[in-house]
C-alpha positions in Angstrom: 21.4 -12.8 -9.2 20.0 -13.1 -5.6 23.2 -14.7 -4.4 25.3 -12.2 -5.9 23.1 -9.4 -4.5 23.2 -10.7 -0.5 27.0 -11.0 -1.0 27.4 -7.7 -1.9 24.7 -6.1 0.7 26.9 -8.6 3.3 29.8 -7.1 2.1 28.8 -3.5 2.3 26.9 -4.0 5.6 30.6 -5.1 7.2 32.7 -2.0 5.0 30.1 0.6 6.9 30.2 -1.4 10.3 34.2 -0.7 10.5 33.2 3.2 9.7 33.7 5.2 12.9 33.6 8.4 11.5 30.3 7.6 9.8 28.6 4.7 11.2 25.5 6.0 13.8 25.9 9.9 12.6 22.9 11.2 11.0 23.0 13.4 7.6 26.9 12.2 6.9 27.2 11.4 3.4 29.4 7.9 2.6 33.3 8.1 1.8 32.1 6.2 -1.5 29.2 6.0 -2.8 26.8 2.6 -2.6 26.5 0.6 -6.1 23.7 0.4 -8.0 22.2 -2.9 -7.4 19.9 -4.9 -10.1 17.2 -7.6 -8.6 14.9 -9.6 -10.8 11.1 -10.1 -9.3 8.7 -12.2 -10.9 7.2 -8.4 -12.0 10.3 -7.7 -13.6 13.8 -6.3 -12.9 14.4 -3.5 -9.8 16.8 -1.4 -9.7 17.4 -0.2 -5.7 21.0 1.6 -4.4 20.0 0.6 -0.9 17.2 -0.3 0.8 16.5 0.2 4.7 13.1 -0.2 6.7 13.5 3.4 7.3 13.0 3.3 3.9 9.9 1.0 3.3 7.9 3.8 6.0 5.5 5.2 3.0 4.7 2.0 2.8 4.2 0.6 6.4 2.1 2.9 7.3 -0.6 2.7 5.1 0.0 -1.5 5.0 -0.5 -1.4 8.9 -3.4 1.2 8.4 -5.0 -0.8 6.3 -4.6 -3.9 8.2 -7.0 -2.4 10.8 -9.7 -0.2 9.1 -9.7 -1.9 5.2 -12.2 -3.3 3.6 -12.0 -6.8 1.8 -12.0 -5.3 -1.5 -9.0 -2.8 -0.3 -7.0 -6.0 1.1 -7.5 -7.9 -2.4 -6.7 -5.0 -4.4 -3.4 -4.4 -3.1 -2.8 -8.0 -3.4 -0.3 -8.2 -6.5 1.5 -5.2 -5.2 2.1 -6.7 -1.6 2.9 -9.4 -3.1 5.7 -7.1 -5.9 7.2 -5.7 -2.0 7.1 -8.7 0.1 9.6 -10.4 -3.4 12.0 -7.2 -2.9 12.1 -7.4 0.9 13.1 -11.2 0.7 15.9 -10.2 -1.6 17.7 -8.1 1.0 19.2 -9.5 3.8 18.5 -6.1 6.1 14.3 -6.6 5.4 14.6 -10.4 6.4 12.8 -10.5 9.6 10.4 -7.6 7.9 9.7 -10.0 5.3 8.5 -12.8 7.7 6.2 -10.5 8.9 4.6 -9.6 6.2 4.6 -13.4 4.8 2.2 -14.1 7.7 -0.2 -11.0 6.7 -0.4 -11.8 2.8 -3.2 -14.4 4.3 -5.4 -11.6 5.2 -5.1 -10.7 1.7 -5.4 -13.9 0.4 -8.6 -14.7 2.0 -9.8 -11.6 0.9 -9.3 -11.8 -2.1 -11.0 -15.4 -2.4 -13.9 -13.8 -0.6 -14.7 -10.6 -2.9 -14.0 -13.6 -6.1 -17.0 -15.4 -4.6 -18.7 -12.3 -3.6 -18.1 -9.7 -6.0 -18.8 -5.8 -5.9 -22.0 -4.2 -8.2 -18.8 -2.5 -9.8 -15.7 -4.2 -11.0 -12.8 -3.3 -9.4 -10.1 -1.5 -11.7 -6.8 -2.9 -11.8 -3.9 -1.6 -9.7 -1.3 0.3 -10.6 2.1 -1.1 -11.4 4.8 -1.6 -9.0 7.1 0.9 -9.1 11.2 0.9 -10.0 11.9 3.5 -7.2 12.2 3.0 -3.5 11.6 6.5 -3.5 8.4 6.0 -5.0 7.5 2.4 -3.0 4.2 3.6 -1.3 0.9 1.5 -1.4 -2.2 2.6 -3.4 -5.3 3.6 -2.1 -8.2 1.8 -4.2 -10.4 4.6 -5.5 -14.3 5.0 -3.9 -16.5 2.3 -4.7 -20.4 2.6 -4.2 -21.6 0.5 -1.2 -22.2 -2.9 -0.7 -25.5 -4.3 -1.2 -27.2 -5.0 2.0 -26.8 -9.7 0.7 -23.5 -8.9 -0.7 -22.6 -7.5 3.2 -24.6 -10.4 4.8 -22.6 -13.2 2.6 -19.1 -11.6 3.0 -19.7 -11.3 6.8 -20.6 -15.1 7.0 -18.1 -16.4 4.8 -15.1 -13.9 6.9 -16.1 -16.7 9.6 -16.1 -19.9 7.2 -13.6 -22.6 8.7 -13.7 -24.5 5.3 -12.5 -21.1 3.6 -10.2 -20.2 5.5 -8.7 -23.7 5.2 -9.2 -23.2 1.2 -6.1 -20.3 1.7 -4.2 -21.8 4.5 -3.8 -25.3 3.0 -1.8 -24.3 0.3 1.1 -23.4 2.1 3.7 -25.9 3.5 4.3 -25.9 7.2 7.5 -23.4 7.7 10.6 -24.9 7.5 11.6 -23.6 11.3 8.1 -25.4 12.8 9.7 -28.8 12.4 12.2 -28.0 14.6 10.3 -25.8 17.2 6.8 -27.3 17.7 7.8 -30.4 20.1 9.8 -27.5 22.6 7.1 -25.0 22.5 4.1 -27.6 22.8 6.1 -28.8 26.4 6.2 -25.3 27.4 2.5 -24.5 27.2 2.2 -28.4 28.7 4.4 -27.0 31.9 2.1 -23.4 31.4 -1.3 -25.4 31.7 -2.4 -23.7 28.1 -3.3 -26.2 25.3 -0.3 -27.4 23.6 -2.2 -26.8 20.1 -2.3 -22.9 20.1 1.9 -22.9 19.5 1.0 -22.9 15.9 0.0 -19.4 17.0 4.0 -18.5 15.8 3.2 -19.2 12.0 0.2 -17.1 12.4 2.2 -14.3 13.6 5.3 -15.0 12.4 6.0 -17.7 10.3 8.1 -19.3 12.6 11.1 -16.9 12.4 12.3 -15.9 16.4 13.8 -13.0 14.5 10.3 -11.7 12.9 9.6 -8.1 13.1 6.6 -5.8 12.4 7.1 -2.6 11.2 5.4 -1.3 14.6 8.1 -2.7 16.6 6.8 -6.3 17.7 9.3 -8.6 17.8 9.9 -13.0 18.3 7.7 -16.2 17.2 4.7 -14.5 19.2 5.1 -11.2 17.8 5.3 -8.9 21.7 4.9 -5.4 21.8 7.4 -4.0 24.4 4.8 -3.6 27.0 3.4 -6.9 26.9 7.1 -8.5 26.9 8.0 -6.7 29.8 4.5 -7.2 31.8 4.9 -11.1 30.8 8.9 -11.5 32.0 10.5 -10.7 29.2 13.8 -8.6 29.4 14.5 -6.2 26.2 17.7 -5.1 27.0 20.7 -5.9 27.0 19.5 -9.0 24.5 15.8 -8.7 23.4 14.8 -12.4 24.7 11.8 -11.6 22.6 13.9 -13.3 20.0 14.5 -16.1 22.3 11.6 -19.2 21.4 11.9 -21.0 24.7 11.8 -17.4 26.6 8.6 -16.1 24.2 7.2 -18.9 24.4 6.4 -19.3 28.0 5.6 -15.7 28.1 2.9 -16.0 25.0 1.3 -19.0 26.9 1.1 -16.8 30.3 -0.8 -14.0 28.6 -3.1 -16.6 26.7 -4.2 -18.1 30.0 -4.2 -14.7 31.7 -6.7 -13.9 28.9 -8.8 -16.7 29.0 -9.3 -16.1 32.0 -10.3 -12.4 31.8 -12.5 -13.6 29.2 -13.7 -17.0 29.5 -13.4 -18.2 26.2 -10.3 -18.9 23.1 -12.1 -16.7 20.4 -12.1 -13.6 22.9 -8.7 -14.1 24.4 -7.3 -15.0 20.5 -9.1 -11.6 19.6 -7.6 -9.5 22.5 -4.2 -10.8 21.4 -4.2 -9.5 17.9 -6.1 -6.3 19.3 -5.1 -5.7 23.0 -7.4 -6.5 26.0 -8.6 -3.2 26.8 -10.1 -2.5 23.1 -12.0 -5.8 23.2 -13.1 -4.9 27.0 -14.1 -1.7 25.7 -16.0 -2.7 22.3 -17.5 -5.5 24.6 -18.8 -2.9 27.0 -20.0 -0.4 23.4 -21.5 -3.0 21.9 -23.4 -4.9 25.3 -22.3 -7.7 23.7 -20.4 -10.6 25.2 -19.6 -13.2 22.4 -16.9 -12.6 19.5 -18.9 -13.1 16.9 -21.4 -10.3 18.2 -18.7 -7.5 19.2 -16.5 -8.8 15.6 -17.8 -6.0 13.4 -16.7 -3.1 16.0 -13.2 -4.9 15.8 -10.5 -4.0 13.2 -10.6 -5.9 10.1 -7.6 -7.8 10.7 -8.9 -9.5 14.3 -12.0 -10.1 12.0 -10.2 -12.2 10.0 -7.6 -13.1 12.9 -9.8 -15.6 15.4 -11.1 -17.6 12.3 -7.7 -18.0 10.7 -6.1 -19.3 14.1 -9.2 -21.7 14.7 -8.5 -22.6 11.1 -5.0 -23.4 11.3 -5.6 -25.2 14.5 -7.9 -27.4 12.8 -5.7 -28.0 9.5 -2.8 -28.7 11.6 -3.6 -30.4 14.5 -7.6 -31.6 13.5 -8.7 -30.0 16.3 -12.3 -27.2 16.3 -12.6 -24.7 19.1 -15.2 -26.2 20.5 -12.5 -28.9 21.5 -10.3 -26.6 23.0 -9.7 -27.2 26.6 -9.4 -24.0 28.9 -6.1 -23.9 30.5 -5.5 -26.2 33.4 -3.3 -23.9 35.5 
């Protein structure tokens, strides 16, 4: 079924393409109309007629928003039905570099979810709703109000958020990605020339699972996931070819701005943090919080760089057996 649907989505990509009269014009209505198409999901079948990431905004959003204010027991809640999108956007052909994106997030949600297992709230969590058979009606649920935390069950969630071993625990069980094999010896000799440690590369399957052509909903783009700004502060050109997408090109621009941050910051777990949040908010929390260390200024930071610094420190460890503490500054 999934071969036959990315044939015909291919197919009806190319008959629109060769549309003058309708291809780029808003509000035109299609001289024919778009099949229904039929995928199966391990949740069940899906009916969709066409699906866009115009489309997917109801649920972007929130997914993004909850990314940087959730709580662990909002990440594993919507576990199963990030999972139910992250199947359909893998199906289509259009969502690819979409879904690569949000196959490096489901960790977050993962871990999450291992922590609030080992951790649990005073009051069950219900179950969520069911995925729905409707692009139209594709938006992600809010978990309804829970009553706080207990002062130990905070203190032990905090603590284990940090834990290297759990964080392996989730990372382990996925294979390196396929692309890795063939990118990690050219990337490690361009953060060898950049004077950055060669092991932080594997900072691509943390952002993007490998894929040059990854994309997040919020417009960052390439192996190291670059906002606009930050690709055209660190060299790179997005137009007329977005060498965002290029891996030599993003590459040496990822390992400029890690060394520029180091050196802003004088240490990995800072400079790690300001890339997943942006210098100036960890400047800024740094400054709120009169705190200097990541671990001190981590509970002013979203939720996601929370869980961000550990994961990377993590995966560094799991794939190349190397801890922070044996991370070299850069040389250059």
């Amino acid at each position: 079924m999934k071969t036959i649907l990315i044939l015909r989505l291919a197919v009806l990509s190319i008959l629109i393409a060769t549309l003058p009269s309708v291809h780029g014009q808003e509000n035109k209505e299609l001289p024919f109309a778009l099949p229904e198409i039929r995928i199966s999901l391990p949740s069940g079948d899906y009916v969709v007629e066409w699906m866009t990431p115009q489309e997917l905004e109801p649920f972007w959003k929130p997914f993004e928003a909850l990314l940087e204010t959730g709580t662990l027991d909002e990440l594993a809640w919507v576990l199963p039905y990030v999972r139910h999108v992250l199947n359909l956007c893998k199906s289509i052909p259009e969502l690819q570099p979409y879904s690569d994106w949000m196959n490096s997030q489901l960790d977050y949600l993962e871990f999450a979810s291992l922590i609030v297992s080992l951790h649990p709230p005073d009051q069950p969590l219900p179950p969520p709703p069911p995925p729905p058979r409707s692009p139209a009606s594709l938006q992600l649920p809010s978990l309804p109000s829970l009553p706080p935390l207990s002062p130990e069950t905070q203190r032990k969630r905090q603590l284990d958020s940090q834990s290297p071993l759990l964080w392996k625990q989730t990372l382990q069980k996925h294979p390196i990605p396929p692309h890795a094999i063939r990118l990690i010896p050219l990337l490690k000799q361009i953060f060898r020339e950049e004077g950055v440690p060669t092991e932080l590369v594997w900072l691509a399957e943390v952002e993007s699972s490998f894929n040059p052509r990854a994309r997040s909903p919020a417009g960052a783009v390439g192996l190291f996931q670059f906002m606009p700004p930050a690709a055209e502060r660190f060299g790179l050109r997005l137009a007329p070819r977005d060498e965002r997408e290029s891996p030599t090109l993003s590459a040496r621009a990822a390992a400029r701005y890690l060394r520029f941050l180091h050196r802003r910051f004088g240490d990995w777990s800072l400079a790690l943090a300001a890339y997943n949040a942006g210098e100036g908010r960890v400047g800024r929390t740094m400054e709120r919080m009169r705190a200097f260390s990541f671990e001190a200024i981590a509970p002013g930071l979203p939720t996601e760089t929370q869980l961000y610094v550990p994961r990377v420190f993590a995966l560094l460890e799991l794939r190349e057996g190397i801890t922070p503490s044996d991370l070299p500054p850069p040389s250059a």
